[in-house]
N, C-alpha and C positions, 0 to 999 in steps of 0.2 A: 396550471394546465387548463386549457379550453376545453370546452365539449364534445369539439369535434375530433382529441387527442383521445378520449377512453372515452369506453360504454358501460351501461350499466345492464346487465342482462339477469336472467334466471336461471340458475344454474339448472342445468338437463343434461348434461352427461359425466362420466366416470371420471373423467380430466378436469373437467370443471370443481366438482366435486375435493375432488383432491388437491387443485391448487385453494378451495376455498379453506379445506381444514388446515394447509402449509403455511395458510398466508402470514402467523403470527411468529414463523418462523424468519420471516423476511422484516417484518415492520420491528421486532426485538433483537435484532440480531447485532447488535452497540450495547444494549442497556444491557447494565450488571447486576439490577435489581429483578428483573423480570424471570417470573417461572411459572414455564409451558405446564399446561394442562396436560393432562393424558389423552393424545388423539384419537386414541380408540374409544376412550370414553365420551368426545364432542362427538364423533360420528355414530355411535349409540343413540343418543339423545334425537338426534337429525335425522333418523332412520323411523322412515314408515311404521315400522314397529312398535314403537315408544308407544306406551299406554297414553299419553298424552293425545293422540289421536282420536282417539273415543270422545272426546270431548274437547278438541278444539282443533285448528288446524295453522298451517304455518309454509313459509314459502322461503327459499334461500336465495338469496343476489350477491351478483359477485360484479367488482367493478373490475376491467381489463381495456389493456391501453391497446386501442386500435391499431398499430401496425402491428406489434410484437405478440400480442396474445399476452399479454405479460399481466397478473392477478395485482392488481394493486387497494383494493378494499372487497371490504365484503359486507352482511345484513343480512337478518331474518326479520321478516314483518309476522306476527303471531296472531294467533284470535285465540282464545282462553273461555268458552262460554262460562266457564266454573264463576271466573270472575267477574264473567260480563252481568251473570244471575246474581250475584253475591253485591257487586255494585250496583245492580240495577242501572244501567247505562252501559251506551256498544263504546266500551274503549279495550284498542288493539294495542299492539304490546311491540318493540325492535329490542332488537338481542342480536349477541354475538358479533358488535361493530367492531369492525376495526378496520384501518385506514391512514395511507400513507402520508406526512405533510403537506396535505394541499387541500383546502377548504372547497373549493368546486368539487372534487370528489366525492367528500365529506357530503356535502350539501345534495348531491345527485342522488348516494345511498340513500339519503334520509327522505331525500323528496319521493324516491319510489317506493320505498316501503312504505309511507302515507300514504301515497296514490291507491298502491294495492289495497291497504287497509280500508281508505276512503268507498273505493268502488264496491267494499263487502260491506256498506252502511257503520263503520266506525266511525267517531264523529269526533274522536281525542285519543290521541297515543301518548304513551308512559315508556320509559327506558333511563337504560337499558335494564332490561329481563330477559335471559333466557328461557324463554318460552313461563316460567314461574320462578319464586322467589324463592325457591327449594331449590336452583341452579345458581349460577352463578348471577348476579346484579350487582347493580352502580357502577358510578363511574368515581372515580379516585379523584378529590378535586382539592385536595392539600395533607402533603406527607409525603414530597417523592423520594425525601431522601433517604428512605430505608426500602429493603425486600417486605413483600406481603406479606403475612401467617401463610398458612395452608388454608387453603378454600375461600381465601378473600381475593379479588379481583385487584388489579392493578393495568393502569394504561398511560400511554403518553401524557402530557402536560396539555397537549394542546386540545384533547377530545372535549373537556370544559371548555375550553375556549371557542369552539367550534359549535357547540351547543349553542351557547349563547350568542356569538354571531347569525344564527341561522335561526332565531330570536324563539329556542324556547327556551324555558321559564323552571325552575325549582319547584318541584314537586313536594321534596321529601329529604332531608337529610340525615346519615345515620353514622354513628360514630365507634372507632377503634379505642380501646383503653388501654395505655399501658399500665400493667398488671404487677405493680413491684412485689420483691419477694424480699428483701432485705428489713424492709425496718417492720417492728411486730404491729400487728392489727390493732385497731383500737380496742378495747378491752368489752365493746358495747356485743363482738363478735365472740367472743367467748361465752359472754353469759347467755348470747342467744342459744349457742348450741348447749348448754345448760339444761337451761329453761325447756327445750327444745327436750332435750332428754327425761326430764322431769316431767315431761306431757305424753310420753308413752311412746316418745318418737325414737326408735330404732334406725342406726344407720349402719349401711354393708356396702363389701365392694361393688361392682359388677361382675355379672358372672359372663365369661368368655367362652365356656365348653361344653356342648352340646345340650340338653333340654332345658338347664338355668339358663344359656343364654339366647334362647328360642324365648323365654318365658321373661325376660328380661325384656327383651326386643318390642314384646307386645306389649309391655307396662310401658315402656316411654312413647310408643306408639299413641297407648290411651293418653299421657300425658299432656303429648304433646295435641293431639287432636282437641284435649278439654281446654289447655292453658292457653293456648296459642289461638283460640277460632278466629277470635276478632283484630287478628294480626292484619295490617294495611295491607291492598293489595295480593293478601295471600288467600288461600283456598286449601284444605285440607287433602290428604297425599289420600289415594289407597292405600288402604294397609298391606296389601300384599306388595307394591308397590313401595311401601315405607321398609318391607322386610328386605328388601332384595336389595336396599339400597344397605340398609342398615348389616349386612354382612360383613361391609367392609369392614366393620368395629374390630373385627375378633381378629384382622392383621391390625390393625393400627392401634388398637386402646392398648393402654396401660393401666388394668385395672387399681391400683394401687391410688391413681391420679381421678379414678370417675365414681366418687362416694355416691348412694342412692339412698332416700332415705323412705321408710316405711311405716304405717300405722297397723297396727293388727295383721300385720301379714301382707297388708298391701302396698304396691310404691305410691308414693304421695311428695315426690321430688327428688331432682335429680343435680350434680352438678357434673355436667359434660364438658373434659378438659380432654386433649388428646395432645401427643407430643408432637410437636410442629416439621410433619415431615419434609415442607417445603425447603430444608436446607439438605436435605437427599436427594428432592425432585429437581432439583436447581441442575443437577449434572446431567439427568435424564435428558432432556429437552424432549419430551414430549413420548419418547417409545418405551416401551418396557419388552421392547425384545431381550434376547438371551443377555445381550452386555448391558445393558438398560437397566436389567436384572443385579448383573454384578456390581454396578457403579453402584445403585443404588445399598444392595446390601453394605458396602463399603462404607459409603455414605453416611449411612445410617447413623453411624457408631458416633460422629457428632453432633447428631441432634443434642442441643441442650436451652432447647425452649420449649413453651405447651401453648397452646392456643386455648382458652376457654370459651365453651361456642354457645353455652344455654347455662342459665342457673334457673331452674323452673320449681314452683312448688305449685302443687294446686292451692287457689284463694282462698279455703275455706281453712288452709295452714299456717297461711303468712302470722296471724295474730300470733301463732303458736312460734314462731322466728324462724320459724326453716329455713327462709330464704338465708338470715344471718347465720344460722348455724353450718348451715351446706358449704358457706362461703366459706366459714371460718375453718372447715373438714378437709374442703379442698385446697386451698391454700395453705395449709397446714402441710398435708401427705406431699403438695409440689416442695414446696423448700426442705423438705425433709432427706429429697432426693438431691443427692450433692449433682445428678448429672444435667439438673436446670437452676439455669441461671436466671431468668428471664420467663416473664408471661405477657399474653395478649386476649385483653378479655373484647370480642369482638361479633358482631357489629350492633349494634343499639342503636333504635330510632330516635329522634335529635328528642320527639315528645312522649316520648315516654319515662314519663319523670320519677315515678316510682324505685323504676329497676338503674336510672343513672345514679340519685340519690343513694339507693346502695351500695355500688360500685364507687361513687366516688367517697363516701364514709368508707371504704376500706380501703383508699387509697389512690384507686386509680384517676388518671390522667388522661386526658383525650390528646393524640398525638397525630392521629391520623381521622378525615371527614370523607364521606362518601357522601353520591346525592344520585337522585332518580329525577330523570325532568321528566315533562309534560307539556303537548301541544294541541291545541286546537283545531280540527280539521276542516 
């Protein structure tokens, strides 16, 4: 398609709008692996409102084929100060690509959202991010032949391809584990959670109803804000912000599957497994209206996989094996439960060797690669 066949414009009105949050209904609508987000949840995000405004800002493009009006891509070019102060350097952010087979397209999206970014003094853009690395990011760039987990991103074959035509470059790659639940853990995992108990280290479920899990909420909050600071490209949530988000737990968790582990009273690690609702979400396509509702509850009842999304201990407990013990806790309680089959420990940064080396001494396999490019303005 030429240039002269679609435009790239800014979205500014309600139509706009709305063909932009639709569009992934149109580019997925062949694949059997692909499951739609919650559209009320992407248009949450894009909404003026999002605390995210307070400190950054973000602009939405939609590409449309000049006669028809017809939405055939779309883009968010972002600015992130948190991260711009945190890296010291103006790099802007694209999120939320997507786009029909055709690299002029492709290549239009991307050149404007540089441009916008460019003319606000960015001087290097990173993607894809939505808007932060707390949303959805990467791009999928070997593994298509299975459905995602829940909350891992998935996209055409050709968006890598298209990247790299339009010559930018590997930032970052981070990687899916498959999680086997069959054969028994090496034995190094038991004595850790041992040892681990032997150290005064207490472990309990998560608590799901009302003030434990208010009080729960703020212990991973602290966790994650202490363990995670110097996570790539990432920037620390509000907490109020991390609570509102973290509500969703108390539909979704299975406490049974999210061990926590404690020193005196206090949490000191976590292993965060949830059961992989994306084979409920698969029938939704994207609404949770009233039948959206019913399918899903339907649905539900064969979930028989878990997604492990964080195995966090604070540093000053590793010596002490939490990390092995948490592992060994929760993959215990999964296979215990005859209605999982199947785990996916996900997503891991290609360098961060520590936390791979664990994961792959207890088995797991890397089946699926994700990657974040970067380009120079």
């Amino acid at each position: 398609m030429n240039s002269a066949q679609f435009q790239v414009k800014p979205v500014t009105t309600p139509e706009e709008q709305k063909a932009f949050l639709h569009l992934p209904l149109k580019i997925y609508q062949n694949d059997p692996y692909w499951v739609s987000p919650l559209i009320k949840s992407i248009a949450k995000q894009l909404d003026p409102s999002n605390p995210f405004c307070q400190f950054g800002q973000f602009q939405l493009f939609i590409a449309i084929k000049t006669e028809s009006g017809e939405a055939i891509g779309r883009i968010v070019a972002a600015i992130n100060h948190h991260l711009i102060e945190r890296e010291n350097k103006p790099v802007g952010l694209f999120g939320y690509f997507e786009c029909i087979e055709d690299f002029a397209v492709a290549q239009a999206l991307l050149e404007t959202a540089c441009q916008w970014l460019s003319d606000r003094g960015m001087t290097e853009v990173r993607g894809p991010i939505d808007l932060s690395t707390h949303n959805n990011c990467l791009f999928l760039v070997d593994g298509f032949d299975s459905p995602p987990a829940m909350m891992m991103p998935y996209n055409p074959a050709y968006y890598p391809q298209f990247m790299e035509k339009a010559g930018w470059h590997k930032a970052k790659d981070a990687y899916a584990y498959d999680f086997s639940l069959k054969p028994p853990l090496p034995e190094e995992f038991e004595k850790g959670y041992k040892i681990a108990c032997k150290s005064g280290i207490t472990f309990r479920s998560i608590r799901l109803k009302g003030k434990g899990f208010e009080e729960d909420c703020r212990g991973l909050y602290r966790l994650f804000t202490t363990a995670f600071t110097h996570n790539w490209s990432s920037t620390p949530r509000d907490e109020q912000e991390f609570l509102e988000q973290a509500k969703d737990l108390q539909q979704l968790a299975d406490a049974d599957i999210f061990p926590i582990a404690e020193h005196n009273g206090e949490m000191i690690g976590f292993f965060m497994c949830l059961p992989d609702y994306n084979v409920a979400l698969r029938q939704v396509t994207g609404k949770l209206d009233w039948i959206g509702i019913l399918k899903f509850l339907w649905y539900r009842r064969q979930i028989n996989a878990v997604r492990v999304l964080v195995v966090c201990s604070l540093p000053e407990y590793r010596r002490k094996l939490v990390p092995l013990a948490l592992i060994y806790l929760g993959r215990e309680n999964v296979a215990k439960n005859k209605r999982y089959q199947g785990a996916e420990l996900s997503w891991v940064w290609e360098d961060n060797i520590p936390s791979r080396k664990i994961i792959e001494a207890s088995g797991g396999k890397i089946y699926k690669t994700y990657r974040i490019y970067e380009k120079q303005l």
